[in-house]
N, C-alpha and C positions, 0 to 999 in steps of 0.2 A: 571660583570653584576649581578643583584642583583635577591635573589631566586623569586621575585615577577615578574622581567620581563624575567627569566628565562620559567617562568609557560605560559606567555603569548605573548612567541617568536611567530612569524608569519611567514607562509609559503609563501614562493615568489613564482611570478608566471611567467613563462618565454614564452611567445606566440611559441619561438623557439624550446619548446618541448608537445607540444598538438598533435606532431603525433609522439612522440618518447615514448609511453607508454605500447609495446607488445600488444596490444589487434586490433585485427585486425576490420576495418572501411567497417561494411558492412550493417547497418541500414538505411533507407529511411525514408521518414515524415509517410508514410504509412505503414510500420514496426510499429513506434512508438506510431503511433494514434493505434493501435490495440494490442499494450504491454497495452496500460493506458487505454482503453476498456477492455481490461483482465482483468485488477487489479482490474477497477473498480466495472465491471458488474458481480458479481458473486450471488448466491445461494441468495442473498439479496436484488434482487431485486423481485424474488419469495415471498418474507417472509415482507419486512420491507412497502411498501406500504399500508399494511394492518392493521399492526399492528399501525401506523402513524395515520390511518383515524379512527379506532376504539377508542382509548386511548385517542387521542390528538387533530386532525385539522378537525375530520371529511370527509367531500368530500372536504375541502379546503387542502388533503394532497398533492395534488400536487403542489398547492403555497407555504407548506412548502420545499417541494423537489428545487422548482426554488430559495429557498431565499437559502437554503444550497449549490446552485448552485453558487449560486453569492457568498456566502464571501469563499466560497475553491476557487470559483476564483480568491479574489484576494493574496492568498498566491499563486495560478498557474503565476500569472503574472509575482512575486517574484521571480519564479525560472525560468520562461522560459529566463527574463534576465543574471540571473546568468549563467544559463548553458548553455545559451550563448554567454558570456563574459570568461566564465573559464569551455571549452568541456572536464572536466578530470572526469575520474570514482569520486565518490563518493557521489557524489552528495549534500547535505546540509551540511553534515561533511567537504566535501573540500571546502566549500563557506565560512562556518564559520572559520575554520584552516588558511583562506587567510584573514579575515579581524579582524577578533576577538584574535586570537592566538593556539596555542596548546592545553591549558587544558579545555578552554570549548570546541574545536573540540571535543576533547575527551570524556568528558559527553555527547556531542551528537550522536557522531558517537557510544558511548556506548549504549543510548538510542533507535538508530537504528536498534542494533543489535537486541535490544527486539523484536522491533515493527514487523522487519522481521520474525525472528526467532518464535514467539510466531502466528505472522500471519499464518506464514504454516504450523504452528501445528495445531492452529485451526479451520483449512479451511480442513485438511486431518480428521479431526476427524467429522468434517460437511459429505465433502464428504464419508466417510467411511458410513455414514447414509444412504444418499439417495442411494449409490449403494445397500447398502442389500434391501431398499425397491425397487429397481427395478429388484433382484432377487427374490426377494422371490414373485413376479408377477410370473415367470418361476417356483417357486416350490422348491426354492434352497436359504438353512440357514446355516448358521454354527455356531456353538457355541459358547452361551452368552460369556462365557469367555476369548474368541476370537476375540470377537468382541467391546468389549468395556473394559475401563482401570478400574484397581483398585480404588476403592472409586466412582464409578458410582451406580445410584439409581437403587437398583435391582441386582448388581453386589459382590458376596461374596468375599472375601481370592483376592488372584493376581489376576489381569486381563491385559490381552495384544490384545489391537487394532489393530488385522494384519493388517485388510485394510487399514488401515491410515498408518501405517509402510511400506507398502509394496509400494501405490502410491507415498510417499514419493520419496522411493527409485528408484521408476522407473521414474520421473518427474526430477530427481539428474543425471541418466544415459542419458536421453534426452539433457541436456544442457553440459553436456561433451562432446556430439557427436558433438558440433558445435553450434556457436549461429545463424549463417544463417535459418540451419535448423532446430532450436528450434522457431525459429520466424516465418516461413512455417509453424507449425503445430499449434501452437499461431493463425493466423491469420484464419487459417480455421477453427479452433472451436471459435474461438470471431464469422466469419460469419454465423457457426450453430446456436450458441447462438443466434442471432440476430435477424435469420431467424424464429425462437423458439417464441421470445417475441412476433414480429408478426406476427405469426399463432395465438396466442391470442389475441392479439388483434383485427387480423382482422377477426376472431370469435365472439368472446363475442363483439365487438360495436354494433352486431345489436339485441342486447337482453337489449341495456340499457336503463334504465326508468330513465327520466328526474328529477320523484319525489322523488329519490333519493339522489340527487344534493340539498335538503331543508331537514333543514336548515343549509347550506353552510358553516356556521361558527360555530358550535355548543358551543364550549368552546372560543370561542372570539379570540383577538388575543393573549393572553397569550399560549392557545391551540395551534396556529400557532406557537407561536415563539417556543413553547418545542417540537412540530411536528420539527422543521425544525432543532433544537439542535441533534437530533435523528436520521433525513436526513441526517444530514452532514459525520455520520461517513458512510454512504454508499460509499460519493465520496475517503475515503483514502485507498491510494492504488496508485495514480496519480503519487505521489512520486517518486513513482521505477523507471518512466519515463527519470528521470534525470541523474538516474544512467549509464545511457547506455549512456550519450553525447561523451563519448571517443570512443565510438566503434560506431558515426556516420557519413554519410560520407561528410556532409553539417552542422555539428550543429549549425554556426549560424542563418540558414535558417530553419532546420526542427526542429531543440529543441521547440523552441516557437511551430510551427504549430504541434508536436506531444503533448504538453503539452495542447493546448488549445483546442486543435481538439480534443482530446479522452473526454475531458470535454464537451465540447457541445457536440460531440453524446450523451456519458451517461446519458447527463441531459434531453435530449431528449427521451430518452428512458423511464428513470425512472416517466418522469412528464406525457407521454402517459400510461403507466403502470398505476399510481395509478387514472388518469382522467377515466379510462374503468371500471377500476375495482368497485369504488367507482359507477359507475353508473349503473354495472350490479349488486352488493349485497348491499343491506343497509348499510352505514359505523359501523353500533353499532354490526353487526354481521362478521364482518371483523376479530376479535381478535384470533386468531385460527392459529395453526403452520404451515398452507399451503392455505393462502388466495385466490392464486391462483387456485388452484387443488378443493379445494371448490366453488369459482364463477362456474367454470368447471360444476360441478356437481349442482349446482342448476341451469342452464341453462340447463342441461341435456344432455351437449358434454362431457362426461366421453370418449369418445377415445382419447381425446386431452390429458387428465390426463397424459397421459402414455410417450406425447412427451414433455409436460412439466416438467416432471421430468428426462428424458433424457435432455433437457436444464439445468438444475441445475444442473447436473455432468457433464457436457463440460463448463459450466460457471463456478464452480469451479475450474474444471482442469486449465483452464487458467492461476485462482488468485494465483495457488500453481507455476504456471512458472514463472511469473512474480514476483514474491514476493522471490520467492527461488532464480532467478537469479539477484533482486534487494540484499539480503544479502551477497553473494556473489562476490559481486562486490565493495560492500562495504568492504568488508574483506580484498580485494586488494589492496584498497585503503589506509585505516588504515598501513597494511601490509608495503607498499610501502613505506611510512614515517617510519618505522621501530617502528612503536608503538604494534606493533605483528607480532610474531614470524613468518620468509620468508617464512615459508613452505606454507601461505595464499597468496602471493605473483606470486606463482612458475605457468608460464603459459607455455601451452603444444606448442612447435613448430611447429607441426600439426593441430591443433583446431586453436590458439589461443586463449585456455580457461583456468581461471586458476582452472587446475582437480581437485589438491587438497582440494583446498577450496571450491569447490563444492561440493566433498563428504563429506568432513568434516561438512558443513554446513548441510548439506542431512542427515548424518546417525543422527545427535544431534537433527535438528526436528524432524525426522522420531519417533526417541525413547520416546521424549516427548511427541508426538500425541498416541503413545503406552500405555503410561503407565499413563500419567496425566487428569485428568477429564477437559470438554473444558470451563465447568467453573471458571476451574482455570487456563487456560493457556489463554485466550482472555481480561484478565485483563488491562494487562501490554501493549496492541494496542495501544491505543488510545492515552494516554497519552505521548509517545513518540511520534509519528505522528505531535499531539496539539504541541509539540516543538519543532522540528523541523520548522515547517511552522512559530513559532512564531519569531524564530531566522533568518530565512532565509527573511525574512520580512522585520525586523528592521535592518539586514543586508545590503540591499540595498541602506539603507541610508549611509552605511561606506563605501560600492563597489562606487562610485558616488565620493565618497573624496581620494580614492586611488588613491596616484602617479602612479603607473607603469599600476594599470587598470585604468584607464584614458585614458591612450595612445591606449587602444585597443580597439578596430572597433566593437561593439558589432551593432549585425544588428536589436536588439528589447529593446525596454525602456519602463519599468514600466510609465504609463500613469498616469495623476494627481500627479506627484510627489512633494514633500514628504508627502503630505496627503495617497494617497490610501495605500504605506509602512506602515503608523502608523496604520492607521486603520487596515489595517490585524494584524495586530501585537498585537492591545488592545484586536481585535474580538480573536483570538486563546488563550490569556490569561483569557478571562473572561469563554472560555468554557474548560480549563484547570483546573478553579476556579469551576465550576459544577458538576465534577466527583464524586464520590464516594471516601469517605475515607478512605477505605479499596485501590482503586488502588492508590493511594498518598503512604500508605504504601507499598506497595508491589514495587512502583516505588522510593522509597526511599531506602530499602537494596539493590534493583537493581543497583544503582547509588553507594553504601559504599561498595561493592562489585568491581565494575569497578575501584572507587576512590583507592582501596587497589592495584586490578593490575596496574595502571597506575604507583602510586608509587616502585613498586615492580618491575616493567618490562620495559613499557612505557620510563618512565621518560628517565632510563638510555640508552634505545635503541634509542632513536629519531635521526634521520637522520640531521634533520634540527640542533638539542642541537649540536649533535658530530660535525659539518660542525663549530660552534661557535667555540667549544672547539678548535678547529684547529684552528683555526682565533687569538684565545686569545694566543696559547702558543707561536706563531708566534711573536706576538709584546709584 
């Protein structure tokens, strides 16, 4: 076999082992829809509606939010087929690993590792925020140096983020205990959160002035369409949803309804949020790091302040479970192929979690949320995420030509096929194309990095490669 189809061996996929994978099958549609309400709904919908109507759409930010609604749609659709055509952990890594081959798996699933990894860094470093501002309501601070990482504005010599280390670690110890009941306590802070937004809203709509709503469109639709560029990274996060299809107990049936469902609530939510908001403050006075806790106070319900920002630290908390037990999971996955080392593999015969790679994932964010500024660890999101969806996309059009999936009973299909495929696919490239060239860099040593491990480690550990190697010295 030659080094080129070496690189781009392909994982088979056996229907006959989709429940032979140690992880125990205990997730419902309803589970799911509130893993992808976690991921999605966090501390940002506090913050971004505002900034959206101020900058960019005006009071039209909520038609930016539905248009960001729709094209994360149709990479949603993209995967609710895959993951349920192929229920294994991994989620975009195993879709792509089954039609593409090995070494772009691996750029991606390397990719992932960012996207997660750096997500719950910089979600504990968010959260690490609003908690101190909800102490120090009580009278209670602790030490700048404590409290925030070296190279922070205001921050001299070392600095270590306990609280972001510390939730870390304790949100690391929650998913070890069990995914059943990491998903119980998942879904009851997704329904505080919830219940959170509206008490805002069902507040503030009777303080909105309609002439506030003109002029609707302020910066045109150019303003809409960079509104909705800006919306869209609120919905990522959805992702993590697919990582769990191994550990669910229907996935052909609830993968789709958890993937789409957590989508339409969020978009629901988010497009109510900024429809109130925009109507109780003027949009040009919107731009300010707590748009909500402000409308608050100029309507003059400052008690609500106080439970709004208790929402933003259960809205967070959630993003840090989901996201932490989406890496995770991933890790297993990779693992299991033997492209990293078994110890990411190794699942508890009590849990059925795999412990290790929980902590290990747990203490390496944890430390990064400690010590790294969150301006420099939120770089490298986004642009993993954009690949992911853009692969898993155009993927669908290879999943549809596979012999051996073909044969299998997938209970959901990508609609408008193969248009809506390519069109997510151009849509996740051209806003891939928009980033900032500073994250292009920072997402390129990311990649010469993994590309070194893979040859270094990967290559020679592959499960699938050595099953070859056997094959060939046979004949």
């Amino acid at each position: 076999m030659k080094a080129s189809q070496r690189l781009l061996v392909k994982k088979s996929v056996n229907p006959a082992n989709f429940n032979k994978g140690g992880l125990e099958k205990t997730l419902s549609a309803f589970s799911l829809t509130m893993m992808g309400v976690g991921a999605i709904v966090g501390s940002g919908i506090f913050i971004t509606p505002g900034i959206i109507a101020a900058k960019y759409a005006g009071p039209a930010a909520m038609l930016s939010f539905v248009i960001a609604a729709v094209v994360c749609s149709l990479a949603a659709l993209c995967y609710a087929e895959f993951s349920s055509t192929i229920p294994l952990a991994g989620s975009a890594y195993t879709y792509v690993y089954t039609v593409f081959g090995e070494f772009l798996a691996w750029i991606l699933g390397w990719s992932l590792i960012s996207e997660y990894l750096f997500a719950v860094s910089s979600v504990a470093v968010s959260w690490s925020s609003y908690f101190q501002n909800l102490m120090s309501g009580f009278g209670l601070k602790l030490p700048t140096f404590l409290t925030a990482a070296a190279g922070t504005a205001g921050v001299s010599g070392a600095g270590f983020n306990l609280i972001a280390f510390v939730v870390v670690l304790a949100v690391s110890l929650l998913l070890v205990g069990g995914l059943q009941e990491s998903t119980r306590v998942n879904s009851i802070m997704v329904i505080v959160k919830i219940l959170v937004i509206v008490l805002f809203i069902g507040v503030a709509i009777f303080f909105v002035k309609p002439a506030n709503y003109h002029p609707f469109m302020p910066h045109g639709v150019s303003g809409l369409v960079k509104g909705a560029s800006l919306a869209f990274y609120a919905y990522i996060g959805f992702d993590a949803v697919s990582t769990a299809s191994e550990e669910v107990k229907n996935p052909k049936r609830n993968m789709p309804i958890g993937i789409v469902g957590s989508l339409v609530v969020a978009s629901i939510l988010y497009v109510a949020m900024a429809a109130v908001l925009v109507g109780v403050v003027h949009y040009s006075k919107l731009n300010v790091g707590d748009p909500v806790a402000y409308a608050l106070a100029v309507i003059h319900q400052n008690w609500a302040a106080g439970i709004v920002s208790l929402g933003a630290v259960v809205g967070m908390t959630t993003v840090l479970i989901v996201m932490l037990y989406g890496g995770t999971r991933l890790l297993f996955a990779i693992s299991r192929d033997g492209l990293l080392p078994k110890v990411f593999r190794t699942v508890s015969p009590h849990t059925k979690v795999p412990v290790k790679s929980t902590w290990i994932f747990g203490i390496i964010a944890s430390v990064f949320a400690a010590v790294i500024p969150l301006d420099k660890i939120a770089e490298l999101v986004n642009i993993g995420t954009l690949f992911a969806f853009a692969m898993v996309s155009i993927g669908v059009v290879c999943l549809r030509r596979h012999e051996t999936l073909q044969q299998i009973n997938s209970s959901f299909k990508v609609p408008f096929y193969p248009v809506l495929p390519v069109v997510s696919f151009l849509a996740c490239v051209y806003l891939m194309l928009n980033l900032q060239a500073f994250t292009w860099h920072m997402f390129g040593i990311w990649l010469v990095i993994g590309i070194v491990i893979y040859f270094a480690y990967s290559y020679r550990h592959s499960r699938i490669r050595a099953g070859l190697r056997a094959k060939e010295s046979k004949s």
